[in-house]
N, C-alpha and C positions, 0 to 999 in steps of 0.2 A: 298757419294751417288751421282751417276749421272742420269738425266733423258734424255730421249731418245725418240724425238715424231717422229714417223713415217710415212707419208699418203703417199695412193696410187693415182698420179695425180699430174700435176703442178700449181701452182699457176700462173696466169697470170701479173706481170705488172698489176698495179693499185690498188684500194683502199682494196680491198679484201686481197692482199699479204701485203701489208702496214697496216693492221689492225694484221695479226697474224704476224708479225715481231713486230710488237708494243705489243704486247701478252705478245710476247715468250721475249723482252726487259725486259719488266713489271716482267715475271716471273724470270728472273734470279737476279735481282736484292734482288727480296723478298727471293729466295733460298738461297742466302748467308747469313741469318739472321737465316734458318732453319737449315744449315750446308748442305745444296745441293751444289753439286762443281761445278755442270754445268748442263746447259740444252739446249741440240741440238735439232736440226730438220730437216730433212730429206726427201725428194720427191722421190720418185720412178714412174718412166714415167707408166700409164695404161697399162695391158696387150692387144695385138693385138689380140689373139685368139679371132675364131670369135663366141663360143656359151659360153652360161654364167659358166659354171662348170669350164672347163680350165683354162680361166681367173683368175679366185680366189685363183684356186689350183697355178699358178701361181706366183698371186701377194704377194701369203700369203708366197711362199717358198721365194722370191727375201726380202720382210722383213725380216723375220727369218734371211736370210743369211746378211741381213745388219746390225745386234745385233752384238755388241762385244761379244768377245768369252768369257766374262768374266760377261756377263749378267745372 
């Protein structure tokens, strides 16, 4: 099994990305103990559109399409 975290937005340089890198460190270490093979992470830049509906309907198709096809 593989985990797969996704957020929409980047992380900036500094303690906040250095905190979920240390996370996601922490968690892959402890998944080899639960038989997890690996656990990635993934940023996708915010949608530009400019009213809130789009945006979503957007951000949620460019995740989906970031899923391996075998998810």
């Amino acid at each position: 099994m593989r985990i797969l975290i996704g957020a929409v937005g980047r992380l900036k340089p500094g303690p906040e990305r250095d905190l979920a890198e240390d996370y996601v460190s922490r968690a892959r270490k402890l998944a080899r103990q639960a038989g997890i093979l690996n656990i990635d992470m993934i940023e996708l830049a915010e949608s530009a559109a400019a009213t809130a509906s789009p945006p979503k309907d957007d951000e949620a198709l460019r995740l989906l399409a970031a899923l391996p096809a075998d998810a």
